[in-house]
N, C-alpha and C positions, 0 to 999 in steps of 0.2 A: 504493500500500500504506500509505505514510504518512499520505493523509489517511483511508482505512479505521479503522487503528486511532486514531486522534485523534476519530471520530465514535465509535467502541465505548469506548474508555477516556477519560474525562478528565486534560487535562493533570498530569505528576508521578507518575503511578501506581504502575512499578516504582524509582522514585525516593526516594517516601516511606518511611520507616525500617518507621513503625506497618505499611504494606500489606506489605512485604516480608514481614515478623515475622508478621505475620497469616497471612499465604498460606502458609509453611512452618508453623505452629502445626494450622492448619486442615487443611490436606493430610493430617498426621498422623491427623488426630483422623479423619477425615471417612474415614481407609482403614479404621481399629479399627473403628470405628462401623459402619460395609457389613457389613465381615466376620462381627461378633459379634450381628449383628440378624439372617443368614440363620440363626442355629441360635436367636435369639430365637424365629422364626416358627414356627420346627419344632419347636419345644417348648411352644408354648403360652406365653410367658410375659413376655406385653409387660403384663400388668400390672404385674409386678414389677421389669420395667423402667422402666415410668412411675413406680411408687411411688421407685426408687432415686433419681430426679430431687429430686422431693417429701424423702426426708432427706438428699439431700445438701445441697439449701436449708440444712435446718438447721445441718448442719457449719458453710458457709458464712458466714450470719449469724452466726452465736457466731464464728468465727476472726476475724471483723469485730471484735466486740467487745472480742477481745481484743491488737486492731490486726494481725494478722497477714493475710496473703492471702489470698481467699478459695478460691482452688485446694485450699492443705491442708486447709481445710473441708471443703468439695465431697469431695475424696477419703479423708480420714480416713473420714469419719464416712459415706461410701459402702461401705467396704469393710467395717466395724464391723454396716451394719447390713443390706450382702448376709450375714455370718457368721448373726449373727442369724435374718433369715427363713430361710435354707436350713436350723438348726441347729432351730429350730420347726417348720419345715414338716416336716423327718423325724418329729419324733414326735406332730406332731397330725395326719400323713398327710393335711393341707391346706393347699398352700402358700399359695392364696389367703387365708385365716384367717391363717395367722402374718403374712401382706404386709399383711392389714386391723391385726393388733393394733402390731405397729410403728412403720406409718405412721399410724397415730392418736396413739400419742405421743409422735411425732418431732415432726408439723406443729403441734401444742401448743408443745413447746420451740421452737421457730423464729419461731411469733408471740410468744412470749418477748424472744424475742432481735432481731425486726427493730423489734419496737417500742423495745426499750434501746437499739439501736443508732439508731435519727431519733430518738429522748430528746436524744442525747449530739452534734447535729447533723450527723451524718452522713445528710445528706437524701438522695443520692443511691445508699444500699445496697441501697435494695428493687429499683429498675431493673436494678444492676449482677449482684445473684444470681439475679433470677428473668427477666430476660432476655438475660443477658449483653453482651459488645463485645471482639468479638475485638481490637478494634483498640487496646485499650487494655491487652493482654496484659503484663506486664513482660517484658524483652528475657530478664533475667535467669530466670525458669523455660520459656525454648522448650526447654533442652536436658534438662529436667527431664521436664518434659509429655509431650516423643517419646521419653525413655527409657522411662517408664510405658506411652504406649504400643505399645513396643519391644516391651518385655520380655510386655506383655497379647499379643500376635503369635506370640511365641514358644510360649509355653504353649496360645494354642489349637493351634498346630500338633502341637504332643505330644501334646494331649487328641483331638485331630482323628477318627481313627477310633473310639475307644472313646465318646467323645461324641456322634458321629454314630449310633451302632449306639443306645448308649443313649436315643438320640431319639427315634429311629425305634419300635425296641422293646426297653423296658429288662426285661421277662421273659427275652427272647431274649438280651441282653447279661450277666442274670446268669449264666443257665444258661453262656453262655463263659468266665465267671470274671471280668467286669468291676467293679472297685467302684462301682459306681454313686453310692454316696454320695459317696465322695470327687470324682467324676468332677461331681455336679452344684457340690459344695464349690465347685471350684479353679473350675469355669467361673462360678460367682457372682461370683468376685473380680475374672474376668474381664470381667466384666458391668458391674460396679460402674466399672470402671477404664475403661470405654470409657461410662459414663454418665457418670459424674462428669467427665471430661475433653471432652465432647460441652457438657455446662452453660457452658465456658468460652466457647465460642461463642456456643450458644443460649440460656443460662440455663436455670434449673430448667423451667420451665416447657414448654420448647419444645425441649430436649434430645432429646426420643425421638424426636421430625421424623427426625430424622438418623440415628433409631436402627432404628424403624420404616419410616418411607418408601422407600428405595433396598431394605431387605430384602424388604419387602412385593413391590416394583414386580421386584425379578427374582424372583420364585418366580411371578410371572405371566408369566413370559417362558420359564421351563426349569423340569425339575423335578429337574434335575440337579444333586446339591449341588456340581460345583465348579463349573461353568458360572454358577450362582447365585451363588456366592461373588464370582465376577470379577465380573459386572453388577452387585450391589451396592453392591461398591466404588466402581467408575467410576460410576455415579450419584449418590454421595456425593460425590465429587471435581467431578466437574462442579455437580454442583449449587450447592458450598460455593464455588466459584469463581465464577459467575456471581451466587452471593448478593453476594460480597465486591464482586464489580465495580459491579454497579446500587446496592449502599450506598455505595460511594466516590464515582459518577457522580451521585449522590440529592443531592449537596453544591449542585449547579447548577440542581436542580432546585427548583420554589417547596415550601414557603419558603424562601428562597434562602438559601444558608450553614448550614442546618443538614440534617445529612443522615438518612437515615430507614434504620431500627433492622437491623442487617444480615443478625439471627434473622429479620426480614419474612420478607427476599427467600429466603435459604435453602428457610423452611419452604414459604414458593411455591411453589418453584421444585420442590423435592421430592414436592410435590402435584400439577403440572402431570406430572413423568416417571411419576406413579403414574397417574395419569388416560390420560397417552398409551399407556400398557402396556393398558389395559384395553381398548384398542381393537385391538390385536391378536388374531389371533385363535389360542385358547388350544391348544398341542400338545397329542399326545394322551398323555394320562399312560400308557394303559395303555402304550405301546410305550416310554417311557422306564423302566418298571418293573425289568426285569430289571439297566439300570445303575446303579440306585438299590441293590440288590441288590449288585451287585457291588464298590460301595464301599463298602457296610458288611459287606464279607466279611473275617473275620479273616484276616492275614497267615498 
């Protein structure tokens, strides 16, 4: 058994301070992440998950600048400008359109700010926001990070039915009495908070891997929102787990001593469980219909 895991892990692994740290940081993020990308998909709205990526870069850079972490970036200014697009897209009844006008002068201010920031010799700010390194997390916000995404857990669970109904058919949820607005509100924030926390691992760039992929890969596996909820997860987890091990194992690997970027291996790895899902072969929606139906039936 011992020499097993010494040939899958290189030597020191649950050892090192950085992996430990990482591995509970990641786990957090990597469950928000499953969870709040199965009602991404059901809603249509992974672009505005992609775009959340793209301003919260900008937080980022500017919190840089103004020497602070780039995590408050990342989530300041994620949460600022999910408010934003959900509060345009109500009244230009196109959320696509308020997600184009935001993110158009968000990533302006950002290349503002990442060029001030490699001005001021901070060479290594563009890597650190737009691809993240979990392993260089400070010790001091892991209890911060999992309360954020504590508390994003929490709230989907409350929104949980009136969200799901709203998803499915927000006609039908009004006529029940749902707000709908507020109900898309609160899960924006909740969107933000599992994007922006997602970028510490993968960086802006490569955050919706995490966000998209596992939710993607179980909606082709069931079509059963909890059954989905669970697969996503656990393919998050594994995935962010096996990313984490082959970037620590990548140390030994040529070029030797330096190891390779751990956003890679995740978003791989997340492409591989999507690819493997497709080879399945797909249940039949109609006969899942009726339980789909039944969990968006009001209490």
């Amino acid at each position: 058994m011992n020499g097993t895991w010494q040939f899958v892990l290189a030597p020191g692994f649950f050892t090192n301070h950085e992996v430990v740290n990482a591995l509970w940081v990641s786990t957090a993020i990597a469950i928000v992440s499953g969870l709040v990308g199965v009602f991404v998909i059901v809603r249509g709205q992974s672009f505005a998950g992609h775009a959340l990526t793209d301003l919260g870069a900008t937080g980022a850079s500017g919190a840089v600048m103004l020497g602070a972490n780039v995590w408050y970036g990342f989530l300041s200014f994620g949460l600022l400008s999910g408010a934003a697009m959900e509060g345009l897209g109500s009244r230009i009844r196109n959320r696509d359109v308020a997600t184009g006008l935001v993110l158009s002068f968000a990533m302006g201010l950002g290349a503002l700010f990442l060029y001030i920031d490699t001005q001021q010799a901070n060479a290594t700010v563009s890597m650190l926001v737009l691809f993240g390194s979990v392993f260089v997390i400070n010790p001091a916000l892991t209890p911060l990070v999992m309360a954020v995404g504590l508390a994003a857990l929490v709230l989907l669970a409350i929104l949980y039915r009136p969200l799901l109904l709203s998803s499915v058919s927000p006609t039908l949820a009004e006529a029940r009495g749902v707000p709908v607005r507020w109900v898309s509100m609160l899960f924006m924030f909740v969107l933000a908070a599992a994007v922006e926390d997602g970028a510490l691992v993968l960086g802006a760039l490569l955050s919706t891997a995490l966000l998209i992929g596992p939710a993607a890969t179980a909606v082709r596996l069931t079509s059963r929102p909890g059954r989905a909820l669970v697969w996503s997860a656990a393919v998050a987890v594994i995935a962010t787990w096996a990313g984490i091990v082959c970037s620590y194992d990548s140390y030994y690997w040529p070029p030797y001593g330096r190891g390779w970027p751990v956003s890679f291996f995740i978003a791989a790895f997340v492409l591989l469980f999507y690819l493997a899902a497709r080879f399945v072969p797909e249940r039949s929606r109609a006969a899942e219909r009726p339980s789909l139906q039944q969990e968006v039936k009001a209490p």
